[in-house]
C-alpha positions as CSV (number, residue, x, y, z in Angstrom):
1,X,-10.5,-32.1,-34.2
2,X,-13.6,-33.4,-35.8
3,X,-14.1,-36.4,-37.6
4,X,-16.1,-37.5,-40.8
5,X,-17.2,-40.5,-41.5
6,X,-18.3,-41.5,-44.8
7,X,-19.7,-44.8,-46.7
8,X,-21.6,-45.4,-50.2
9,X,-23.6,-47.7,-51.1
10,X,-23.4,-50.2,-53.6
11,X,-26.5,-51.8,-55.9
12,X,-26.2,-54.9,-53.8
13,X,-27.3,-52.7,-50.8
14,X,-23.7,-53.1,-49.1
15,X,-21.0,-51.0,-48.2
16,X,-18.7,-50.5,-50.5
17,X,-16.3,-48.4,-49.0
18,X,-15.9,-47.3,-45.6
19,X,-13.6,-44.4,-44.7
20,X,-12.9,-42.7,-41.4
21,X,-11.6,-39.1,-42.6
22,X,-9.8,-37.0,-40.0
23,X,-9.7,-32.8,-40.6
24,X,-6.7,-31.2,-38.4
25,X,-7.6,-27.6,-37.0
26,X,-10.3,-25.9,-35.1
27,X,-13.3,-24.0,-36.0
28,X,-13.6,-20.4,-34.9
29,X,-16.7,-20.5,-32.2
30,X,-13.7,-22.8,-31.0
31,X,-11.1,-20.8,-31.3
32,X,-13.4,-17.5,-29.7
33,X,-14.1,-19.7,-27.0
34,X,-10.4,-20.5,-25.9
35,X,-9.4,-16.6,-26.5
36,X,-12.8,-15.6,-24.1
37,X,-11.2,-17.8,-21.1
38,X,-8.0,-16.6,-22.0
39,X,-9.3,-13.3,-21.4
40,X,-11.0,-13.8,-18.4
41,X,-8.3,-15.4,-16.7
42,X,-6.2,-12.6,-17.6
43,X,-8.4,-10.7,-16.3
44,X,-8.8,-11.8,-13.0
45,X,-5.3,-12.7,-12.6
46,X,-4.3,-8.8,-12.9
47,X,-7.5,-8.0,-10.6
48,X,-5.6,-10.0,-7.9
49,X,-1.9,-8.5,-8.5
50,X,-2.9,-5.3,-8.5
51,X,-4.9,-6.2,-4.8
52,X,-1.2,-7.7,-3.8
53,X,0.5,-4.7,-4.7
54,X,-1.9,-2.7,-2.9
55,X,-1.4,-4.9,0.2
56,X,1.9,-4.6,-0.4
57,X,2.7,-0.9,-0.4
58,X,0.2,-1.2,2.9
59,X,2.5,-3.5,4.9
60,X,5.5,-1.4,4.2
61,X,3.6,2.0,5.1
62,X,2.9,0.7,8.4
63,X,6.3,-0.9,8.6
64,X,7.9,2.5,7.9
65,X,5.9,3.9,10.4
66,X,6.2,1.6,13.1
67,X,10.4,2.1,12.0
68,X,9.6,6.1,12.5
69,X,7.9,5.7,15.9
70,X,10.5,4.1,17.5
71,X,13.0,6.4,16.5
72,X,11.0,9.1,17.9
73,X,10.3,7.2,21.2
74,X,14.6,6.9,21.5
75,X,14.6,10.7,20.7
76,X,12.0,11.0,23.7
77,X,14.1,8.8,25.8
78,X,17.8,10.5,25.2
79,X,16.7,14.6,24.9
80,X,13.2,14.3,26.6
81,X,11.6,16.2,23.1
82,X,10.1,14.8,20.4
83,X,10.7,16.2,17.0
84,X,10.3,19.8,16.5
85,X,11.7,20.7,20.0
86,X,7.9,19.7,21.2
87,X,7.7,18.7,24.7
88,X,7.6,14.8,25.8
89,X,3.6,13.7,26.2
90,X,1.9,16.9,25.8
91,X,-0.7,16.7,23.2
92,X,-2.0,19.7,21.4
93,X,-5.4,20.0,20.6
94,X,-5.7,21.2,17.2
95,X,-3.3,23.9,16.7
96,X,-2.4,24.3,12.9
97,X,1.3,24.9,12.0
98,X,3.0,22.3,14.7
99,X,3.3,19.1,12.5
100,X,7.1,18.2,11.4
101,X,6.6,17.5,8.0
102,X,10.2,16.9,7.6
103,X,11.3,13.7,9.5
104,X,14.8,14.0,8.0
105,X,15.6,17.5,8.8
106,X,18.0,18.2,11.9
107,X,15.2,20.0,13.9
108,X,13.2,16.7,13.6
109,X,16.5,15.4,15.3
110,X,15.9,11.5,14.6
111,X,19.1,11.8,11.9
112,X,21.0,14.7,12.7
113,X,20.7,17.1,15.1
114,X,20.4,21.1,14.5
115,X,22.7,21.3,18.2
116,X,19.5,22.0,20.2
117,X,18.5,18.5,21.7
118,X,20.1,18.4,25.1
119,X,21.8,14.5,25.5
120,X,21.1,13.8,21.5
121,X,22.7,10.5,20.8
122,X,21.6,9.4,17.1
123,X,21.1,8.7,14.3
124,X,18.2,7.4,15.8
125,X,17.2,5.8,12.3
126,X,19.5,5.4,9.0
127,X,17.2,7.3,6.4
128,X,13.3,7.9,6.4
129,X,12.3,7.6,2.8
130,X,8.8,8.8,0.9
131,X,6.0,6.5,1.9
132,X,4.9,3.7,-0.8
133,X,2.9,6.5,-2.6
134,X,5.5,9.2,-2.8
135,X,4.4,11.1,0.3
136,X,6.5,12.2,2.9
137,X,6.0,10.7,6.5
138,X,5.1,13.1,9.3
139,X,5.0,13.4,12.9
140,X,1.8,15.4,14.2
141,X,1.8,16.1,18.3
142,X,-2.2,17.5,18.0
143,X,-3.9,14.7,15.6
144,X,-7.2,13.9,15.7
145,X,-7.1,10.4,15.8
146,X,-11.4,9.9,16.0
147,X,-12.3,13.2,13.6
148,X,-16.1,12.0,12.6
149,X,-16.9,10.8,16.7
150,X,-15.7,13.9,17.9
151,X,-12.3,15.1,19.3
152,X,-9.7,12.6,20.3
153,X,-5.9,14.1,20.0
154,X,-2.9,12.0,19.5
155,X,0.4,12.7,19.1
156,X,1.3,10.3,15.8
157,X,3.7,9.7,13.3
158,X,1.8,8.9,10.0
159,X,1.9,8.6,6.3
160,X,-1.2,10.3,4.4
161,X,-2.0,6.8,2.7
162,X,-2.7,6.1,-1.1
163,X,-5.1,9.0,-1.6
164,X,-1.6,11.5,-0.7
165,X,-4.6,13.8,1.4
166,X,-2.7,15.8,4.0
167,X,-1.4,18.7,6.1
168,X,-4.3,19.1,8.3
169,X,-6.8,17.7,6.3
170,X,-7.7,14.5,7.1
171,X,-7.7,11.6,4.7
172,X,-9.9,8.5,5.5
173,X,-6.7,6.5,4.1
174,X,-4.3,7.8,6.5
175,X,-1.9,5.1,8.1
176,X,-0.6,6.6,11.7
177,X,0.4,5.0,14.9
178,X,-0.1,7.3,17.9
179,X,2.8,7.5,20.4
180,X,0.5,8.9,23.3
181,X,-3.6,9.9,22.9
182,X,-5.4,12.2,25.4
């Protein structure tokens, strides 16, 4: 609000009237300037959900996986196999075409069984949904957990992480937990 003041003079030299006027409303630098922090407020506010979000989607990734990995381990412990009919703690070392992209299939046997895991006693897990970014989880017994330092294999189960890079190409995003490393 802005205020005017105004007086006149009379011939004796006094005041003759004094008035204090008040004008309701704002001026529109004003106006700009209320709409510019608006804006950057906005701004920063969405920034910091979408970083949340983000977070978010991490946390359950690696909760999922964590979830997956245990199944397996249960798998390991009742049939001695992991999924895939591979063989308990033998780590590949980079053969192509071994990875069970299909947790949920019966010859991954953590729901169902396809009647060749000796002493099977799932479900070992209720469902295994798409990761957070639409990507199926997957269980790799010859992953290179260390690719840019060299060779280090790792039998994981993993997600291929927001960028959705995968099937033996290696993502910097990836979110795996190994169940046994060389």
């Amino acid at each position: 609000m802005r205020r005017f003041f105004s007086a006149r003079l009379n011939l004796n030299g006094g005041l003759s009237r004094f008035s204090l006027k008040f004008r309701a409303g704002f001026t529109l630098i004003e106006m700009l300037m209320v709409m510019a922090v608006i804006g950057i407020l906005a701004s920063i506010i969405m920034f910091q959900l979408y970083r949340a979000k983000e977070s978010a989607r991490l946390v359950k990734a690696l909760g999922d996986v964590n979830q997956i990995r245990k199944a397996i381990v249960l798998l390991e412990n009742d049939a001695n196999e992991w999924p895939g009919h591979y063989p308990v703690d033998q780590v590949g070392t980079g053969a192509s075409g071994n990875e069970v992209w299909d947790l949920g299939a019966p010859a991954a046997g953590l729901i169902a069984t396809d009647g060749n895991y000796n002493n099977w006693s799932g479900p070992y897990i209720s469902a295994i949904m798409n990761d957070p970014w639409n990507n199926a989880y997957f269980f790799d017994p010859d992953y290179d957990i260390d690719p840019g330092a060299g060779e280090r294999w790792a039998a994981v189960v993993g997600s291929f992480g927001p960028d959705g890079i995968g099937q033996n190409q290696y993502g910097g995003d990836d979110i795996i937990e190994a169940i046994i490393a060389k």
